[in-house]
N, CA, C and O atoms as a Maestro MAE file, in Angstrom:
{
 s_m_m2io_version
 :::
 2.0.0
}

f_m_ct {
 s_m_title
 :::
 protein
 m_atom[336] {
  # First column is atom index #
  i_m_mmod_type
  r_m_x_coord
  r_m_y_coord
  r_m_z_coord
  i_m_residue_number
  s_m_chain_name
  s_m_pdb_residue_name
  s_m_pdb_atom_name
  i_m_atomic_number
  :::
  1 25 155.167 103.932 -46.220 1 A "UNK " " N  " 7
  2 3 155.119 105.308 -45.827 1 A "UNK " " CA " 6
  3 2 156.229 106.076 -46.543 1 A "UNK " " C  " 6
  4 15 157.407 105.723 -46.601 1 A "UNK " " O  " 8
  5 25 155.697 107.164 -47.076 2 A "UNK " " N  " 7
  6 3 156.759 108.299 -47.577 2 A "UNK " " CA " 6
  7 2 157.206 109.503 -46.602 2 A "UNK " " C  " 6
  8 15 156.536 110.238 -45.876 2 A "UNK " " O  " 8
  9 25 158.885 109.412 -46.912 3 A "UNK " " N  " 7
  10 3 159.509 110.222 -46.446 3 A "UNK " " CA " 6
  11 2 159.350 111.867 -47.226 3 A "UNK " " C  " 6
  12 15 159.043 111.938 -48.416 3 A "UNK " " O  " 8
  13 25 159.573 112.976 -46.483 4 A "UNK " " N  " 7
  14 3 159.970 114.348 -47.667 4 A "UNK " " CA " 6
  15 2 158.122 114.561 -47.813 4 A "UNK " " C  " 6
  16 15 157.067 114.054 -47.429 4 A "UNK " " O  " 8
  17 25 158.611 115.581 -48.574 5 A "UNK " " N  " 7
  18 3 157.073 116.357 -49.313 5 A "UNK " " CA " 6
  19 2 156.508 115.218 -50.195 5 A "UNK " " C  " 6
  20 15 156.884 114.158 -50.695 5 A "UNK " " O  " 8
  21 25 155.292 116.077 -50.113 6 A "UNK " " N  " 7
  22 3 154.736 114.750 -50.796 6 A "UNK " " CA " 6
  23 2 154.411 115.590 -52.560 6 A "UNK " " C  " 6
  24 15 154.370 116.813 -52.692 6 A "UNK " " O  " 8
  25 25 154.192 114.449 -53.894 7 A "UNK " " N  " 7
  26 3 154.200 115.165 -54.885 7 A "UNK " " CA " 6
  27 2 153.452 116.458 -55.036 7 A "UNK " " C  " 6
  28 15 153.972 117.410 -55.617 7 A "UNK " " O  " 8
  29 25 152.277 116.515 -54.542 8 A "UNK " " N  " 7
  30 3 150.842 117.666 -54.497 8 A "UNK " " CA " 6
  31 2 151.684 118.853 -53.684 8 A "UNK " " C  " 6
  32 15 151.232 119.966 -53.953 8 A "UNK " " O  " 8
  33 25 152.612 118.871 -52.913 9 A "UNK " " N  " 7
  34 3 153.329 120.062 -52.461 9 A "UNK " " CA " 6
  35 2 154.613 120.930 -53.107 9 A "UNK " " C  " 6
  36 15 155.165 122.024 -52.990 9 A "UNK " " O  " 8
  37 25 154.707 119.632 -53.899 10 A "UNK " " N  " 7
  38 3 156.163 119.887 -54.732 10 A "UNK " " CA " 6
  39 2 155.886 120.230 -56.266 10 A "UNK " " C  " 6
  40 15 156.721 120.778 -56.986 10 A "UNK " " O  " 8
  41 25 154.667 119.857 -56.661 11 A "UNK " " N  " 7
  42 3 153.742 120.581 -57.843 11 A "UNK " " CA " 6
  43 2 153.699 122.160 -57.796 11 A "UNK " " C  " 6
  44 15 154.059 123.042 -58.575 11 A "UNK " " O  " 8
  45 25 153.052 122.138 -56.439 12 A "UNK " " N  " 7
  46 3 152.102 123.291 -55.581 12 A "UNK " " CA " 6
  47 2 153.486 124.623 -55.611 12 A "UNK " " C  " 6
  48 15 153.466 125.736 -56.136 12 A "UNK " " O  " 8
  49 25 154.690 123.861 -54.743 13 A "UNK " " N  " 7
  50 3 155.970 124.762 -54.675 13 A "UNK " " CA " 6
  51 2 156.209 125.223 -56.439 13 A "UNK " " C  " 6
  52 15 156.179 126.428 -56.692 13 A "UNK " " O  " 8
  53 25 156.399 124.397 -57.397 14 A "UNK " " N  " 7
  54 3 157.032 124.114 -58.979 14 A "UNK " " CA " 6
  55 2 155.848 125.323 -59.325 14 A "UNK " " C  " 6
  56 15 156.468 126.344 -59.622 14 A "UNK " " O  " 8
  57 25 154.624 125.519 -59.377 15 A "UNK " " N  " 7
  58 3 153.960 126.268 -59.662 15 A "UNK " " CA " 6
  59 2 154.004 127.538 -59.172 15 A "UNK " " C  " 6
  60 15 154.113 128.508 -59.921 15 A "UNK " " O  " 8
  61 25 153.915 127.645 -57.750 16 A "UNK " " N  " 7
  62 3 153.910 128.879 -57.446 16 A "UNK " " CA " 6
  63 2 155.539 129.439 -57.961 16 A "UNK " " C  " 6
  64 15 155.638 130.664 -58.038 16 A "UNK " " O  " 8
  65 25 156.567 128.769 -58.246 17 A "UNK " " N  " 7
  66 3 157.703 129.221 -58.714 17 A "UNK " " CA " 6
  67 2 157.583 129.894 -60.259 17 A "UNK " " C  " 6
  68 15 158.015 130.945 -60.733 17 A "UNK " " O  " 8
  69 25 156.964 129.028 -60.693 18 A "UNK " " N  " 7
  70 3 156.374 129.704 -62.734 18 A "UNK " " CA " 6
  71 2 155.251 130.721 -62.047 18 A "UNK " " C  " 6
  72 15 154.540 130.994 -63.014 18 A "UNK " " O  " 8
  73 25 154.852 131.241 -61.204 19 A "UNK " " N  " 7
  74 3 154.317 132.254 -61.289 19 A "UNK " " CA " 6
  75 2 154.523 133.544 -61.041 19 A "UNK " " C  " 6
  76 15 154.007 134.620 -61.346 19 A "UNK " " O  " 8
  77 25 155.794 132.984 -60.134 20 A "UNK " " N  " 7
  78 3 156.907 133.944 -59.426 20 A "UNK " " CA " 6
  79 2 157.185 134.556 -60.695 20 A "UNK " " C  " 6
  80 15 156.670 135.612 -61.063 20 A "UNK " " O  " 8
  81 25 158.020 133.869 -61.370 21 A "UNK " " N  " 7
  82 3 158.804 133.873 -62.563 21 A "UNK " " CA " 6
  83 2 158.584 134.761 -63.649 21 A "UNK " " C  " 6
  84 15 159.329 135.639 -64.084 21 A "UNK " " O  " 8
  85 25 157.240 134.339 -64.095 22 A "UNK " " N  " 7
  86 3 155.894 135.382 -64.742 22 A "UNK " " CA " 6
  87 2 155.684 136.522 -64.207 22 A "UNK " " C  " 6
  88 15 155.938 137.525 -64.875 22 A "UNK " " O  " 8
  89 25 155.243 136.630 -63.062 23 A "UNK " " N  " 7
  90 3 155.536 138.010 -62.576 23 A "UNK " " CA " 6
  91 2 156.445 138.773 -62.249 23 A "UNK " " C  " 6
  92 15 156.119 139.884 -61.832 23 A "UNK " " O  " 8
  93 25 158.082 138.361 -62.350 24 A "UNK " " N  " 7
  94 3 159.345 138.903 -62.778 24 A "UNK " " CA " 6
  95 2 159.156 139.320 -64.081 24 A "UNK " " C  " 6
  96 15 159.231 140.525 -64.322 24 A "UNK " " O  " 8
  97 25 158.839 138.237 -65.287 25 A "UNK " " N  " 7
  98 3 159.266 138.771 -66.166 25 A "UNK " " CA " 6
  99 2 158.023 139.817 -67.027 25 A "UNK " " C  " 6
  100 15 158.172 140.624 -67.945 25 A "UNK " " O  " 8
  101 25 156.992 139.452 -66.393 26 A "UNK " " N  " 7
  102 3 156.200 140.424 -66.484 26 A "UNK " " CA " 6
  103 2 156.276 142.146 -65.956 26 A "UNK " " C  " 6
  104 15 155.875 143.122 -66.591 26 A "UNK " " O  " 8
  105 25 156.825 142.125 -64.808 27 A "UNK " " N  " 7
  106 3 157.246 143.705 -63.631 27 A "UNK " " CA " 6
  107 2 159.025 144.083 -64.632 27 A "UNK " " C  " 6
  108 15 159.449 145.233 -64.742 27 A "UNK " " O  " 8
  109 25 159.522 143.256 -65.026 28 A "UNK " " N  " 7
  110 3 160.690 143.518 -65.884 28 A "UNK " " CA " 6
  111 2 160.248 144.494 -67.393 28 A "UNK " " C  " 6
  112 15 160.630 145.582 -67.823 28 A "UNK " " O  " 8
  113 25 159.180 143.375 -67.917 29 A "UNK " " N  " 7
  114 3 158.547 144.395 -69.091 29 A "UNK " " CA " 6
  115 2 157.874 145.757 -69.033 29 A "UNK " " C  " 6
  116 15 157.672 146.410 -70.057 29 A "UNK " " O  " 8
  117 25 157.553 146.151 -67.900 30 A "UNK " " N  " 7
  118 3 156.915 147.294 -67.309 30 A "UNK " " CA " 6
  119 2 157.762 147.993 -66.832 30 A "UNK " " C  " 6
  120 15 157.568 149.203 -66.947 30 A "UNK " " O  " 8
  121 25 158.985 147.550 -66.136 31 A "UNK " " N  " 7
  122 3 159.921 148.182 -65.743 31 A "UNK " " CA " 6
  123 2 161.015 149.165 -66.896 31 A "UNK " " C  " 6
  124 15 161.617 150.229 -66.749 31 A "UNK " " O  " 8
  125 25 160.889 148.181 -68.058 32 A "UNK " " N  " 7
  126 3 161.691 148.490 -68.994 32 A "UNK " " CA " 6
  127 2 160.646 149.679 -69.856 32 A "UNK " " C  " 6
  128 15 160.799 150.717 -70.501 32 A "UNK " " O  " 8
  129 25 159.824 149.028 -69.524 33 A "UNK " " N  " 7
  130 3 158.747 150.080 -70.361 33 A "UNK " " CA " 6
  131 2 158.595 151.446 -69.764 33 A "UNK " " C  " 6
  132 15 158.771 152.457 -70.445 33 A "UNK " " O  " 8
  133 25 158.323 151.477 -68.707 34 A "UNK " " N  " 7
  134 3 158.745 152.997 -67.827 34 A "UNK " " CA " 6
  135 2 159.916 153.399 -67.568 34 A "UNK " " C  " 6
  136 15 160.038 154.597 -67.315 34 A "UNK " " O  " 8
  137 25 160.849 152.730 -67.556 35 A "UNK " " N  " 7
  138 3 162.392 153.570 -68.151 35 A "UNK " " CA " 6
  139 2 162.713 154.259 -69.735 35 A "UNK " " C  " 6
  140 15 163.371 155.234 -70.099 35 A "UNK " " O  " 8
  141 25 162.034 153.398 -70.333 36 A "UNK " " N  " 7
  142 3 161.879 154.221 -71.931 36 A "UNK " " CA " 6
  143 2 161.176 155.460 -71.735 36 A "UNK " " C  " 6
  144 15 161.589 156.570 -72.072 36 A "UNK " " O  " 8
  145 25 159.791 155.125 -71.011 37 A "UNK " " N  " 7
  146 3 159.238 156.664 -71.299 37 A "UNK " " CA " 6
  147 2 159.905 157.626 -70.389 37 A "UNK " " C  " 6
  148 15 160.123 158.742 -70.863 37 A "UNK " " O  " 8
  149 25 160.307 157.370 -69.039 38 A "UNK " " N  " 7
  150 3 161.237 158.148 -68.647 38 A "UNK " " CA " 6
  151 2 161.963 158.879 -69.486 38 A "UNK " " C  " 6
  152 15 161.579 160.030 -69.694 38 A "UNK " " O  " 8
  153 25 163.481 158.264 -70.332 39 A "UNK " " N  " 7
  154 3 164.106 158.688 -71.131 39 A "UNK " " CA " 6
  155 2 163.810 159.524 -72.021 39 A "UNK " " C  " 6
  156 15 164.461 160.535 -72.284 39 A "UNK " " O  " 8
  157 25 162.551 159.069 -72.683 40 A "UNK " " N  " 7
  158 3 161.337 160.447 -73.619 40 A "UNK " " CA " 6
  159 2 161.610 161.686 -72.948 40 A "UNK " " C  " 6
  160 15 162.189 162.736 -73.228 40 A "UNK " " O  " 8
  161 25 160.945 161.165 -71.885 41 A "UNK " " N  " 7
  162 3 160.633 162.969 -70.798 41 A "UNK " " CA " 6
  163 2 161.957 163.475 -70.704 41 A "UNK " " C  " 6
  164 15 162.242 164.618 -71.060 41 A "UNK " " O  " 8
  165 25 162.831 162.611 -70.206 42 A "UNK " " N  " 7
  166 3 163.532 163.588 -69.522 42 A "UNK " " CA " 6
  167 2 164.969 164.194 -71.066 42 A "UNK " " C  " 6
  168 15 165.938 164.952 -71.024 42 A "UNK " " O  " 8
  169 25 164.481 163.536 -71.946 43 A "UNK " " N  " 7
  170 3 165.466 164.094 -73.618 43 A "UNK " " CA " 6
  171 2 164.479 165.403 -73.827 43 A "UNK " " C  " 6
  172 15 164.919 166.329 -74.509 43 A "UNK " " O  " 8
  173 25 163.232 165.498 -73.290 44 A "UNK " " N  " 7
  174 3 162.234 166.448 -73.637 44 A "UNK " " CA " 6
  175 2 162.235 167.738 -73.306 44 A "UNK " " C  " 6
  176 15 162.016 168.758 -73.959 44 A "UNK " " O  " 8
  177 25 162.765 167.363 -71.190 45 A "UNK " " N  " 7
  178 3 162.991 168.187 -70.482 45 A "UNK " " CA " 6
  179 2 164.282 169.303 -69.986 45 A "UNK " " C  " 6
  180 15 165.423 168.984 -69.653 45 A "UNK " " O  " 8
  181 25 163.735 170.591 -70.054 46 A "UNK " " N  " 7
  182 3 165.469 171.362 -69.889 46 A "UNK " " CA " 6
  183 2 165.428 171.725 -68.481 46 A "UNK " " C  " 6
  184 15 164.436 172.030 -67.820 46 A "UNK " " O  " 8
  185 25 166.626 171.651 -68.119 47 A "UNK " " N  " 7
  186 3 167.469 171.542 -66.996 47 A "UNK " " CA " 6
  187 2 167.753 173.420 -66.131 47 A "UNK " " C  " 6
  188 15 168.040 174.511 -66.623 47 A "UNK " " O  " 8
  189 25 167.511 173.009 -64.859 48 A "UNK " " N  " 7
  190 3 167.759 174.552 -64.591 48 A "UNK " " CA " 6
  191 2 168.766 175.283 -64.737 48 A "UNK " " C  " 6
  192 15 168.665 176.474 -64.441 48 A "UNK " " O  " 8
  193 25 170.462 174.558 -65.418 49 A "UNK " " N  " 7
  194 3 171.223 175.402 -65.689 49 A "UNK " " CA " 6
  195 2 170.687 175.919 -67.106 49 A "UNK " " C  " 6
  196 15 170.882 177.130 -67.211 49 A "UNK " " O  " 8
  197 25 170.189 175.465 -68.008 50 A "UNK " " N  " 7
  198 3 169.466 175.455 -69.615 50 A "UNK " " CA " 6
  199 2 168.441 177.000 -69.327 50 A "UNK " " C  " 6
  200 15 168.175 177.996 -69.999 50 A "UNK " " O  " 8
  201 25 168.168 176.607 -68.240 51 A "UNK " " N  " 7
  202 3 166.827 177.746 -68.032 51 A "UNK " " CA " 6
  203 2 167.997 178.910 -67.701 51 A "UNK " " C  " 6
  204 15 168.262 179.784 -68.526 51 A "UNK " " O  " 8
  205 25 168.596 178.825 -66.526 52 A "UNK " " N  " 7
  206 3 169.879 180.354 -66.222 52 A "UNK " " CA " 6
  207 2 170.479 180.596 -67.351 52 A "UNK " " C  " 6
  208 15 170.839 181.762 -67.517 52 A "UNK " " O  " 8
  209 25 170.678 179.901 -68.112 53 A "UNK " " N  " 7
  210 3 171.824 180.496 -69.694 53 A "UNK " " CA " 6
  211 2 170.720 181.267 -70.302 53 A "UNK " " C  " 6
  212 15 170.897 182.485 -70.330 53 A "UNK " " O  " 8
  213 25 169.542 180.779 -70.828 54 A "UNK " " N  " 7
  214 3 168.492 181.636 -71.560 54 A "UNK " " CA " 6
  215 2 167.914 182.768 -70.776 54 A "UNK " " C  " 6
  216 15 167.225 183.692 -71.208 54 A "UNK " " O  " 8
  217 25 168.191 182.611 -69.919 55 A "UNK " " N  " 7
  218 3 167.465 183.845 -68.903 55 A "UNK " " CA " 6
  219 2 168.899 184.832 -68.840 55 A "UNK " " C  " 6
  220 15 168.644 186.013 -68.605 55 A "UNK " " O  " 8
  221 25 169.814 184.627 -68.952 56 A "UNK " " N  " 7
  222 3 171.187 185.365 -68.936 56 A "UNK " " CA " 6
  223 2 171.003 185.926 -70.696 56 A "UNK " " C  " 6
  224 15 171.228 187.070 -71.090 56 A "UNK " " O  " 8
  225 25 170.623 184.967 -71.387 57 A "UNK " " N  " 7
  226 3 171.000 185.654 -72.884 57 A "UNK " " CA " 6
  227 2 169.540 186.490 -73.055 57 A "UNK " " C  " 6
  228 15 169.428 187.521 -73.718 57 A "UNK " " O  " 8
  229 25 168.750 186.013 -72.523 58 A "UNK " " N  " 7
  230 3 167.590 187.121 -72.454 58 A "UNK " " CA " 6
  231 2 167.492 188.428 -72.408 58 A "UNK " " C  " 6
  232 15 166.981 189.255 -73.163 58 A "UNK " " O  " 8
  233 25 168.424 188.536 -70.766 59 A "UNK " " N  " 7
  234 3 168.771 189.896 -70.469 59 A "UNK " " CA " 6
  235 2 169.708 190.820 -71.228 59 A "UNK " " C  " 6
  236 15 169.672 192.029 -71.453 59 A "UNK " " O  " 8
  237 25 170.651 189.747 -71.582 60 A "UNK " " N  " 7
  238 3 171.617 190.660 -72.591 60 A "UNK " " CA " 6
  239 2 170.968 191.261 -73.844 60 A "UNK " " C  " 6
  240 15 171.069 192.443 -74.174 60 A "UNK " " O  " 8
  241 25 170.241 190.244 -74.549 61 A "UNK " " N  " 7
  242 3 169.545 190.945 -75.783 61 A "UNK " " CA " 6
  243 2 168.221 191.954 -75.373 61 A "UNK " " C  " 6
  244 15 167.557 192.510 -76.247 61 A "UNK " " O  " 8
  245 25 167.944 192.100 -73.938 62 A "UNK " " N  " 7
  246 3 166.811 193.352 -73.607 62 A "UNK " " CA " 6
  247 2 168.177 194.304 -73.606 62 A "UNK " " C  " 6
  248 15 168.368 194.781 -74.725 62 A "UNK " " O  " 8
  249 25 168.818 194.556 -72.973 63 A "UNK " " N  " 7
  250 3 169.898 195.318 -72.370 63 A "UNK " " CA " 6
  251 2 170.433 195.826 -74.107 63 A "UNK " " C  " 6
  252 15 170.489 197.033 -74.343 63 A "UNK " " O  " 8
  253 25 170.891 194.540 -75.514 64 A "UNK " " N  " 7
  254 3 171.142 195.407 -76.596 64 A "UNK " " CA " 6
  255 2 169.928 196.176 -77.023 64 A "UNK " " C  " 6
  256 15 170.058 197.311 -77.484 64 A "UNK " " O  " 8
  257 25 168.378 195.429 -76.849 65 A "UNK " " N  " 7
  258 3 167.268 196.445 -77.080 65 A "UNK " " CA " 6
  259 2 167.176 197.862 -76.671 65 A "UNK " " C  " 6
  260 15 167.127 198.819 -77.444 65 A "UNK " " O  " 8
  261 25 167.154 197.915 -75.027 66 A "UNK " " N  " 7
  262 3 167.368 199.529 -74.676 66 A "UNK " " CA " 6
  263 2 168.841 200.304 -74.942 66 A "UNK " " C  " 6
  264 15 168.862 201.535 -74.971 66 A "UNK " " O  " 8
  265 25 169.860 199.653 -75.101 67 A "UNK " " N  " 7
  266 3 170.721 200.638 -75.889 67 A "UNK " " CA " 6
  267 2 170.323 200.988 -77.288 67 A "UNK " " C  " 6
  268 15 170.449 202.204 -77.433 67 A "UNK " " O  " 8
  269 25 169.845 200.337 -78.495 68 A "UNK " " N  " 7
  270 3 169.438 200.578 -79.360 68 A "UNK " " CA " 6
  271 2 167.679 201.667 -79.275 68 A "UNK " " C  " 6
  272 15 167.213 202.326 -80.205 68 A "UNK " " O  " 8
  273 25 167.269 201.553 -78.315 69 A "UNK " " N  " 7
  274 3 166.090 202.447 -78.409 69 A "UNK " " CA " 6
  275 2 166.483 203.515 -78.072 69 A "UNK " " C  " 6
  276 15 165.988 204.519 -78.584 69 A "UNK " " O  " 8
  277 25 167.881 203.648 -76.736 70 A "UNK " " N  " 7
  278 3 168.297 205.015 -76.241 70 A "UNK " " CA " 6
  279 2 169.172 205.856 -77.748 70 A "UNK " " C  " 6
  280 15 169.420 207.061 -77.708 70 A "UNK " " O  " 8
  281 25 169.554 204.958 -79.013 71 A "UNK " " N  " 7
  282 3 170.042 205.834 -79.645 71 A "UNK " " CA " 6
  283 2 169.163 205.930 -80.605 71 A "UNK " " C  " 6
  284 15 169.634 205.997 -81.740 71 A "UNK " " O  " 8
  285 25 167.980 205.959 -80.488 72 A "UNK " " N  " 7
  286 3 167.194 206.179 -81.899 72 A "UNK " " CA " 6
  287 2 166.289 207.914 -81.083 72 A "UNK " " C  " 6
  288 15 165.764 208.108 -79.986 72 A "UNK " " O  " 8
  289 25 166.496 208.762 -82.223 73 A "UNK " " N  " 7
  290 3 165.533 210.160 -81.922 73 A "UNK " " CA " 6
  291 2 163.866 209.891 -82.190 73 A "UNK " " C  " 6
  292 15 163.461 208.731 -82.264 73 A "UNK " " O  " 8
  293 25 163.100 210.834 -82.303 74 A "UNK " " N  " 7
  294 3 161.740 210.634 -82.210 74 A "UNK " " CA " 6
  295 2 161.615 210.637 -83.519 74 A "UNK " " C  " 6
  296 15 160.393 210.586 -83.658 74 A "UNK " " O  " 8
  297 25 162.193 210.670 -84.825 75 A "UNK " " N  " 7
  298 3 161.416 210.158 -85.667 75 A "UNK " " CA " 6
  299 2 162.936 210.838 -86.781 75 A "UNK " " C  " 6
  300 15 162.817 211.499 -87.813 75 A "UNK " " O  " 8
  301 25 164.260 210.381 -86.108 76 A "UNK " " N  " 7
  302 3 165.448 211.061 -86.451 76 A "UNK " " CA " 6
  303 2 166.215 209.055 -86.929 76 A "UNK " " C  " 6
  304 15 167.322 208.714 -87.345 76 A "UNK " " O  " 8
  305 25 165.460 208.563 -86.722 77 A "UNK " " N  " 7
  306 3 166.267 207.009 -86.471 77 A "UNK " " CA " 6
  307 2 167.112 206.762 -85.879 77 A "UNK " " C  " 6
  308 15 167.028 207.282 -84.766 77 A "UNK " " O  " 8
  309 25 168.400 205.915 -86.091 78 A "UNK " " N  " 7
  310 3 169.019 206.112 -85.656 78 A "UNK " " CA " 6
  311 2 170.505 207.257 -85.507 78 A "UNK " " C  " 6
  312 15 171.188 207.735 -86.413 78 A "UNK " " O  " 8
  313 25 170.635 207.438 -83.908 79 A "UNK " " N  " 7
  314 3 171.590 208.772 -83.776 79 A "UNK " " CA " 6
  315 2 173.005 208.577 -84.311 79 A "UNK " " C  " 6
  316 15 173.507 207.455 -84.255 79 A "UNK " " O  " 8
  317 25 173.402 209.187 -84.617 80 A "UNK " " N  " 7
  318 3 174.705 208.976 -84.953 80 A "UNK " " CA " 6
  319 2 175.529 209.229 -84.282 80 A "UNK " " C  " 6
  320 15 175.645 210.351 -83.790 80 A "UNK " " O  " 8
  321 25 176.511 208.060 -84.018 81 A "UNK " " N  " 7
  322 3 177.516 208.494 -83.128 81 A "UNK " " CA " 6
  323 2 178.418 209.075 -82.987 81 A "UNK " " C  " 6
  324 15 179.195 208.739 -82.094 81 A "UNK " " O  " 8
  325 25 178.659 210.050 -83.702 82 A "UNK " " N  " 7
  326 3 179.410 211.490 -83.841 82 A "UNK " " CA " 6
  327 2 178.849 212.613 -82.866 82 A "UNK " " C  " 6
  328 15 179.547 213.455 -82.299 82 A "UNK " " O  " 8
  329 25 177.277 212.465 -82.756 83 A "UNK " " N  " 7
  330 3 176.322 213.402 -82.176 83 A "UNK " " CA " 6
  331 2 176.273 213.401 -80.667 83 A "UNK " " C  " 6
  332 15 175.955 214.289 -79.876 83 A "UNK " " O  " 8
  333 25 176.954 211.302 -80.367 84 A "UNK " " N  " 7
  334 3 176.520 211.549 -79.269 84 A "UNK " " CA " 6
  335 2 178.398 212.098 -77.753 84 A "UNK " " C  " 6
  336 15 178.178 212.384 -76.576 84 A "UNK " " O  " 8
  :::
 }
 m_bond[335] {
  # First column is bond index #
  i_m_from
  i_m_to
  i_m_order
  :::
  1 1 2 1
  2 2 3 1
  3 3 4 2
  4 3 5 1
  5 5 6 1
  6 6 7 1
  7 7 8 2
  8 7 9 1
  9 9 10 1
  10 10 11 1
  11 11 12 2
  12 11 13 1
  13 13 14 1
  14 14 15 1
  15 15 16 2
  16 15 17 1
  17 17 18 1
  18 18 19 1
  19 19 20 2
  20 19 21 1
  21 21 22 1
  22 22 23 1
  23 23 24 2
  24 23 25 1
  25 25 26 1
  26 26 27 1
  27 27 28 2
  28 27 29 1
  29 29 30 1
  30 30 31 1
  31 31 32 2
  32 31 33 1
  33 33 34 1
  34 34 35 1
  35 35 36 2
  36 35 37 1
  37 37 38 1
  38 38 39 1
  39 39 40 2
  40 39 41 1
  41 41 42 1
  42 42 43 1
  43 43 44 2
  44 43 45 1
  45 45 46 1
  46 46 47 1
  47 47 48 2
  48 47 49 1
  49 49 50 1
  50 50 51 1
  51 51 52 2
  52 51 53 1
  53 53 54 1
  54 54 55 1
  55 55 56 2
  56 55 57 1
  57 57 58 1
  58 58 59 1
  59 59 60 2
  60 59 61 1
  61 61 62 1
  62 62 63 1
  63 63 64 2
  64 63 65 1
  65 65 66 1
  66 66 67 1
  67 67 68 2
  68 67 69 1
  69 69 70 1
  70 70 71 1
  71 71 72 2
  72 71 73 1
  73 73 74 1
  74 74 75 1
  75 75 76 2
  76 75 77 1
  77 77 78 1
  78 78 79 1
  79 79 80 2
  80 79 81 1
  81 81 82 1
  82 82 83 1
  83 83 84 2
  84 83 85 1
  85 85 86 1
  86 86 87 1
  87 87 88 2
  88 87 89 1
  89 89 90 1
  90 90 91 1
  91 91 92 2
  92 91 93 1
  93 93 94 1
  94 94 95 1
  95 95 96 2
  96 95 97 1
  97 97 98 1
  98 98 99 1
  99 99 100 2
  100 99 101 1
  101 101 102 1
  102 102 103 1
  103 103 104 2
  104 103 105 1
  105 105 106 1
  106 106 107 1
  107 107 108 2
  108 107 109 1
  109 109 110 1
  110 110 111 1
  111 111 112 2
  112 111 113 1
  113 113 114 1
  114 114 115 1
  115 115 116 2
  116 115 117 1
  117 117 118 1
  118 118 119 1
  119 119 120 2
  120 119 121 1
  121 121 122 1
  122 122 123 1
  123 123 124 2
  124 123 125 1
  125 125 126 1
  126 126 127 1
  127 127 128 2
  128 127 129 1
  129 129 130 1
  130 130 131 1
  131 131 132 2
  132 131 133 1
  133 133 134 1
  134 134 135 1
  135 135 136 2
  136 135 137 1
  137 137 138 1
  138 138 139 1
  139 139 140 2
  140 139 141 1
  141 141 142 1
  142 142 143 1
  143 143 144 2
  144 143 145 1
  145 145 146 1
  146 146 147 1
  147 147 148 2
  148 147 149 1
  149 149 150 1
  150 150 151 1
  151 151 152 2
  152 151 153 1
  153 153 154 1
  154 154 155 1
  155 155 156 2
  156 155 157 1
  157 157 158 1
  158 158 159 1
  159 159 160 2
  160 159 161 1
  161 161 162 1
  162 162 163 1
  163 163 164 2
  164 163 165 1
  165 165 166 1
  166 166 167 1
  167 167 168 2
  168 167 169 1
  169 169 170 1
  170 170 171 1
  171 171 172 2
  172 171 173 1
  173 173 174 1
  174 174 175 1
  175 175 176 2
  176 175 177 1
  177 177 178 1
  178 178 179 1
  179 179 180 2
  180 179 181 1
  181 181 182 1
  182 182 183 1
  183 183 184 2
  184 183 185 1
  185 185 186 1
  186 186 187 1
  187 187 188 2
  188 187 189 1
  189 189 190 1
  190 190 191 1
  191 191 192 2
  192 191 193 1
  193 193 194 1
  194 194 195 1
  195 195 196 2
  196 195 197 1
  197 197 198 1
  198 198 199 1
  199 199 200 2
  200 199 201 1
  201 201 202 1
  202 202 203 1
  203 203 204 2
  204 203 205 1
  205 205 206 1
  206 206 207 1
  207 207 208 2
  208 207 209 1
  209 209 210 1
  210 210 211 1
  211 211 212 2
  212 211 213 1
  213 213 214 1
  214 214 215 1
  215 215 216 2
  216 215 217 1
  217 217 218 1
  218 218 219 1
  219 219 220 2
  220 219 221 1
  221 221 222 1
  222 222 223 1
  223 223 224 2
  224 223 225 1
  225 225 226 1
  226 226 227 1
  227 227 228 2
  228 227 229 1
  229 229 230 1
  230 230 231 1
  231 231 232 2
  232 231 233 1
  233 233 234 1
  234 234 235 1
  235 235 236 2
  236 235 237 1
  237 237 238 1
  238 238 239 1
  239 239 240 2
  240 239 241 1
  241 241 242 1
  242 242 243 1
  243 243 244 2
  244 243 245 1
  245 245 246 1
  246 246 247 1
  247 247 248 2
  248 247 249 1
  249 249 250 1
  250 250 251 1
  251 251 252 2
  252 251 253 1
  253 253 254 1
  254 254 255 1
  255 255 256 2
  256 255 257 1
  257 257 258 1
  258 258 259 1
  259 259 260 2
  260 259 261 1
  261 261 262 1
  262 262 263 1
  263 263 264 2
  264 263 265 1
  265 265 266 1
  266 266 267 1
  267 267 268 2
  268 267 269 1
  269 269 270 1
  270 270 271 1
  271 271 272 2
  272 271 273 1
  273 273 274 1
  274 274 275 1
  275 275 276 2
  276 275 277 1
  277 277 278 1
  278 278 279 1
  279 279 280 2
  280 279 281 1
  281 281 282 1
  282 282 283 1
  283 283 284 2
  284 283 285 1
  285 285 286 1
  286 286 287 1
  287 287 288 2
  288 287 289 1
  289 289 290 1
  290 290 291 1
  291 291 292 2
  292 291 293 1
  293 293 294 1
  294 294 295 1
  295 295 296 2
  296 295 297 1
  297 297 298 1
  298 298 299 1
  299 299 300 2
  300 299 301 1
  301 301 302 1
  302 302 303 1
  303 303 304 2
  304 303 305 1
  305 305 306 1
  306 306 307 1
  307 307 308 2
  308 307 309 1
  309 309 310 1
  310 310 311 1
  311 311 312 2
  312 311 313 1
  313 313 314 1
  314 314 315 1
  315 315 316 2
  316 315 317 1
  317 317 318 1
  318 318 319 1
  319 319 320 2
  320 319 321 1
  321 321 322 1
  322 322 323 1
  323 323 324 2
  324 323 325 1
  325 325 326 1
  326 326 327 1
  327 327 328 2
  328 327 329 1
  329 329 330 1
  330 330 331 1
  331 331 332 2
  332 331 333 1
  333 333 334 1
  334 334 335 1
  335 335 336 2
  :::
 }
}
């Protein structure tokens, strides 16, 4: 009579362990693989302070637009600032 597991359980354990294993290093390759494309996106993507700076320099260059339209006459170009 044998003591302990018997070989057919200790195969059974040894196997389901290489499958474990495989599917680590398989969920690792996928893992690594969706952190790359992550990294894509997010080198791709701008940030909401990125968005407030352009929306700040936006306004400033409308703001030099209507000063430059307030000194141009109707068909005088631009006014001169002596005139104004």
């Amino acid at each position: 009579m044998r003591a302990g597991r018997t070989p057919n359980l200790e195969i059974r354990s040894f196997l389901d362990s290489i499958d474990l294993a495989v599917a680590k290093v398989s969920n690792e390759g996928k893992f690594a693989e969706i952190k790359e494309t992550l990294r894509v996106v997010v080198e791709q993507v701008i940030t909401r302070s990125e968005i407030q700076r352009i929306d700040i320099r936006i306004q400033g260059l409308e703001d030099d637009v209507d000063k430059l339209k307030a000194r141009l006459g109707p068909d005088e170009g631009i006014k001169s600032e002596a005139a104004n």
